[in-house]
C-alpha positions as CSV (number, residue, x, y, z in Angstrom):
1,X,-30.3,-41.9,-11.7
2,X,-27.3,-42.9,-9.3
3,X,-28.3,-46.3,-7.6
4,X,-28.4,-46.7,-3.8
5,X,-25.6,-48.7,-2.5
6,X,-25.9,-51.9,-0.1
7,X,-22.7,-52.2,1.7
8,X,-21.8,-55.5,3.7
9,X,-19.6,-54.8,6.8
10,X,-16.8,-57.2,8.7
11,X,-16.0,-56.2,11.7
12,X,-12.9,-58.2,12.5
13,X,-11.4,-58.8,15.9
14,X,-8.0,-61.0,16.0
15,X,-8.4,-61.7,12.4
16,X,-12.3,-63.0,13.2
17,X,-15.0,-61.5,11.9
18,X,-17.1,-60.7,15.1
19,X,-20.6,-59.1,15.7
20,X,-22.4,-57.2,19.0
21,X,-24.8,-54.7,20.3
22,X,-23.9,-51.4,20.6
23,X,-20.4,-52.2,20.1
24,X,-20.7,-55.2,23.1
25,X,-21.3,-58.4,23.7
26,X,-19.5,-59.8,20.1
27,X,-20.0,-63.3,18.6
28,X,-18.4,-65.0,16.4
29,X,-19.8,-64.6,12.4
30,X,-16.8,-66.4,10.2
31,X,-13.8,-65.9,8.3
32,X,-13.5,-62.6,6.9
33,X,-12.3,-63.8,3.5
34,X,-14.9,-66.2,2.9
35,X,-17.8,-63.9,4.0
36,X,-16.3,-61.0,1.8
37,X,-16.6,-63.6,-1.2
38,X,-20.0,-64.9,-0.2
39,X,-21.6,-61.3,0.4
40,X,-20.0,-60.2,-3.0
41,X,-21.7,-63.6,-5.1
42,X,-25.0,-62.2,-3.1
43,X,-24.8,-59.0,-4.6
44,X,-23.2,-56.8,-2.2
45,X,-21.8,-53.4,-3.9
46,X,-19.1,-53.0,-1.8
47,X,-17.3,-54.4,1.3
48,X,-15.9,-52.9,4.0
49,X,-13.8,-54.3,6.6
50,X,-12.9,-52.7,10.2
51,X,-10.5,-54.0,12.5
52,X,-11.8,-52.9,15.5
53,X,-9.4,-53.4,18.0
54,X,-6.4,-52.0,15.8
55,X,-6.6,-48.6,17.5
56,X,-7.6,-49.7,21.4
57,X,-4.5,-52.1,21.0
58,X,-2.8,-49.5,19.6
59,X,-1.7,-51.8,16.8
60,X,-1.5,-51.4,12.6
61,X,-4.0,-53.0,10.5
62,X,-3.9,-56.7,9.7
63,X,-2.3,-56.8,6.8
64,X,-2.8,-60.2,5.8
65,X,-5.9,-60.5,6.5
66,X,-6.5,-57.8,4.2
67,X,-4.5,-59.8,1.7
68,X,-6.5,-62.8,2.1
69,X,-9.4,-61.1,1.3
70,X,-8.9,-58.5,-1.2
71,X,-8.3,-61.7,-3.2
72,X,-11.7,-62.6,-3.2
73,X,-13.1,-59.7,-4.4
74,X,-13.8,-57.7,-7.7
75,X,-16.0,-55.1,-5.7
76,X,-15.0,-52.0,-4.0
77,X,-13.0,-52.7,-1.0
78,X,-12.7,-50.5,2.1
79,X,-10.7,-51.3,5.2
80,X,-10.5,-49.3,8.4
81,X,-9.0,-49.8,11.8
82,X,-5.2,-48.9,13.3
83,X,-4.4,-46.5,10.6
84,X,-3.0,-43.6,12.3
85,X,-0.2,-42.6,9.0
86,X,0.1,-41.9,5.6
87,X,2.7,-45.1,6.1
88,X,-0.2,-47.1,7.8
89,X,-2.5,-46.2,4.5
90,X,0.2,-46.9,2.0
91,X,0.6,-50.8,3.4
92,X,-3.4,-51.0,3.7
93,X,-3.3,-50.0,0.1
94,X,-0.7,-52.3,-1.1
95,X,-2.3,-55.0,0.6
96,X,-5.2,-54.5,-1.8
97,X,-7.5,-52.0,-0.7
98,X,-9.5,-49.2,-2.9
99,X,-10.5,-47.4,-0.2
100,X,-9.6,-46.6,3.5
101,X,-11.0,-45.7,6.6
102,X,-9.9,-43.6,8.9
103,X,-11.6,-42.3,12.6
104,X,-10.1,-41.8,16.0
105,X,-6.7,-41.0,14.1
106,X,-8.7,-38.2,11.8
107,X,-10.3,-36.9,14.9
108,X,-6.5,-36.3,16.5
109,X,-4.8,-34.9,13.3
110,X,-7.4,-33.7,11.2
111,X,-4.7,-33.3,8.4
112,X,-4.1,-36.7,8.0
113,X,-7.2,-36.8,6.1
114,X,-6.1,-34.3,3.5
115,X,-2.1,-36.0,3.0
116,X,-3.8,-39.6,2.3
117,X,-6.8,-37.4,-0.2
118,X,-3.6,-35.7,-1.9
119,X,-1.9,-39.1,-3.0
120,X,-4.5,-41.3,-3.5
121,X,-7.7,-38.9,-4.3
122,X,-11.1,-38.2,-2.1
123,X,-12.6,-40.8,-3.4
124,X,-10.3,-43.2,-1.6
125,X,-10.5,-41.7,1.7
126,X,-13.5,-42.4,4.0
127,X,-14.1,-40.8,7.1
128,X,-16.1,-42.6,9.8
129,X,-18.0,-41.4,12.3
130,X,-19.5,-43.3,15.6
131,X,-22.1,-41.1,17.0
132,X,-24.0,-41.1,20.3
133,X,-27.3,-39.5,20.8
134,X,-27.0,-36.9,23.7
135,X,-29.7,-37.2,26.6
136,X,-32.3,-38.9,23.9
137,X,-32.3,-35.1,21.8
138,X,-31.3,-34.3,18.0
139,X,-27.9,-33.7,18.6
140,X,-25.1,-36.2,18.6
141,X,-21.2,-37.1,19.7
142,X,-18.6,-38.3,17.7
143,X,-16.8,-41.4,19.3
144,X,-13.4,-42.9,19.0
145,X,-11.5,-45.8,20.0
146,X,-14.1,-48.4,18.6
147,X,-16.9,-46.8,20.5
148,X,-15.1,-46.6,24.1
149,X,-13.8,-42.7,25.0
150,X,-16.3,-39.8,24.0
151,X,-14.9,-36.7,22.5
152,X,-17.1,-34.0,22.6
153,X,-17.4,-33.3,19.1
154,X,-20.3,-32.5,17.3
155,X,-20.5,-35.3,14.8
156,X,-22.5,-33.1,12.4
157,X,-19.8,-30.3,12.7
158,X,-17.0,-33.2,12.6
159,X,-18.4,-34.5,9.2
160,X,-18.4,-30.9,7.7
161,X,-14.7,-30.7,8.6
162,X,-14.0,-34.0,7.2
163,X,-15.6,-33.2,4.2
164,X,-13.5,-29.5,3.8
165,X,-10.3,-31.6,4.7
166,X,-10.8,-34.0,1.5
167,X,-13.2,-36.9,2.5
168,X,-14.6,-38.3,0.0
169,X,-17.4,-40.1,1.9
170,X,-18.9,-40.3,5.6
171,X,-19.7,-43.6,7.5
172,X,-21.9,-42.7,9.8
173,X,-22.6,-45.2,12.8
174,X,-25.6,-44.8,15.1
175,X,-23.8,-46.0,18.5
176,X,-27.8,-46.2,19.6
177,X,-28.7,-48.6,17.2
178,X,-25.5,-50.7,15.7
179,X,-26.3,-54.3,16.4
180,X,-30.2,-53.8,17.0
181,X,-31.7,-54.5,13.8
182,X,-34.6,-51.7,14.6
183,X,-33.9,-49.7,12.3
184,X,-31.1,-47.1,11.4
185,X,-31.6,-43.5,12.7
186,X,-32.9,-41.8,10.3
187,X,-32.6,-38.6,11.8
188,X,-28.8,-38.6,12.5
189,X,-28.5,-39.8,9.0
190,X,-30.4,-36.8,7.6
191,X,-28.4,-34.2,9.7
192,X,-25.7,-35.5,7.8
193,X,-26.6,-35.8,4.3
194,X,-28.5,-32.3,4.4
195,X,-25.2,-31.1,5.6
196,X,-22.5,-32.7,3.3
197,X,-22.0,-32.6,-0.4
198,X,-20.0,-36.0,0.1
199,X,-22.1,-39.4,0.3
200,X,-23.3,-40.8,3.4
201,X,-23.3,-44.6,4.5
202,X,-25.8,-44.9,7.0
203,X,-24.2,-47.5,9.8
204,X,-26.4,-48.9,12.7
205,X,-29.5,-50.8,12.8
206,X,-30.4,-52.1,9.8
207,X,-33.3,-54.4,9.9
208,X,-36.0,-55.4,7.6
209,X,-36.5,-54.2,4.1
210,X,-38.2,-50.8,5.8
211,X,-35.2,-49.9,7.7
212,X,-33.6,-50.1,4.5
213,X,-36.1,-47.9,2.8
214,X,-36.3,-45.2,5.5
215,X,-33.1,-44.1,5.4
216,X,-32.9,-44.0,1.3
217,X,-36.0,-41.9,1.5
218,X,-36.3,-40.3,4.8
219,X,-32.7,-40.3,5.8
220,X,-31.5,-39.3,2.2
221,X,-28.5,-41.9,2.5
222,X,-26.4,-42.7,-0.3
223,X,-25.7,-46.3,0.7
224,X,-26.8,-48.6,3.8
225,X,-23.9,-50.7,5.9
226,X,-25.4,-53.7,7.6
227,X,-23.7,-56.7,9.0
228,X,-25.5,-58.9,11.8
229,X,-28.8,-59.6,8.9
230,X,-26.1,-60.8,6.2
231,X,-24.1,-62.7,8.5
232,X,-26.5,-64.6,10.2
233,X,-28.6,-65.2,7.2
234,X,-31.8,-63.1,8.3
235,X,-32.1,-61.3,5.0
236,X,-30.4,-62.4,1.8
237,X,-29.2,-59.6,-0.4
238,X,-30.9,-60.6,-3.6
239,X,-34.5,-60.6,-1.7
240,X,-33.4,-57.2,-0.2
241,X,-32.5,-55.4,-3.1
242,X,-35.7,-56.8,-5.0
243,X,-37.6,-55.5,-2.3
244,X,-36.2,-52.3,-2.4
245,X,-36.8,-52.2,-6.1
246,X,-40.2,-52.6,-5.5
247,X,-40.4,-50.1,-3.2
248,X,-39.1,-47.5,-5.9
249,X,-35.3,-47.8,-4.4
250,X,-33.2,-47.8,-7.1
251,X,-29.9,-50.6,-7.2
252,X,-28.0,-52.1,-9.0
253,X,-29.1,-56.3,-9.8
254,X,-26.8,-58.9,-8.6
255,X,-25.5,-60.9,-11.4
């Protein structure tokens, strides 16, 4: 039986690793390479780091702080933010990353997608997704720009295309929930996953240990993104994943 995944996110702004609500109001959570190492000790599967003001400022990826903390880690890395080129992912790459992430850029040239899959394989291309509920109903917008400019997509349909273009894995955000800790929309999450043949990461609102459960069981998510309950010690990873053994979740141990 595949394990379910537990995947601690940085979201780094000016080399910080920063933390909102719904994409506002950010704080300070740490250095990005020492919280990579520490989440990855605590059991983390996988990290993933966005810089989140790459695109707005129209700027490439760090680069060294990718450097600094692909160093630190023997887990799967993924970094996202300011790549807009099959240049831009080539750098992100050599600066140590097994995985990229790529959003507002995918959204303007959907072929970008399938030139980074055809060098470096679908499994190393991620496709991420910030959705918005629409007037409160079942049906959702795919955002760009870190959250700021709306585009009218379905995100649903968007995925679909990612996945046909050579994704080899969705991260879906709930816009409505990131930062909450309420609990990630299962419903979104399902829309997805029923629709896709790809894995989905379910992004946004992630809680207690039932948040976590929901969307493995109701939301059918393949792994769970959370930030703000690792960073600010509300929930260790080794009491989550226990937890979510017990509840008949299946993960991998930390060492």
């Amino acid at each position: 039986m595949l394990t379910k995944r537990i995947i601690a996110c940085l979201d780094v702004k000016e080399g910080r690793v920063v933390k909102g609500v719904q994409f506002e109001q950010l704080r300070d959570a740490g250095d990005p390479a020492e919280l990579a190492a520490a989440h990855s000790r605590a059991g983390a599967d996988e990290v993933v780091m966005l810089d989140i003001s790459a695109t707005h400022e129209k700027r490439a990826t760090l680069a060294d702080t990718v450097r600094r903390t692909a160093r630190q880690l023997f887990i799967p890395f993924t970094v996202g933010g300011g790549i807009r080129s099959l240049d831009d992912a080539i750098c992100v790459f050599e600066a140590g990353a097994d995985k990229i992430s790529v959003n507002s850029a995918a959204l303007a040239d959907p072929s970008l997608i399938t030139r980074i899959a055809e060098r470096y394989g679908s499994q190393a291309v991620i496709v991420a997704i910030d959705a918005k509920r629409i007037n409160g109903e079942a049906r959702f917008e795919a955002y760009v720009s870190g959250g700021r400019d709306a585009t009218g997509r379905d995100a649903v349909a968007w995925a679909r295309e990612a996945e046909e273009r050579g994704a080899g894995e969705i991260l879906l955000t709930s816009m409505d929930r990131d930062g909450t800790c309420i609990g990630f929309d299962c419903e979104l999450t399902l829309a997805c996953t029923e629709a896709l043949h790809i894995p989905v990461i379910a992004s946004g609102g992630g809680g207690d240990t039932q948040s976590f459960v929901d969307v493995f069981q109701r939301g059918k998510a393949d792994a769970a993104l959370a930030a703000s309950i690792f960073h600010f010690g509300l929930h260790s990873l080794a009491d989550l994943k226990r937890e979510l053994r017990s509840a008949g979740i299946p993960v991998r141990w930390p060492c």
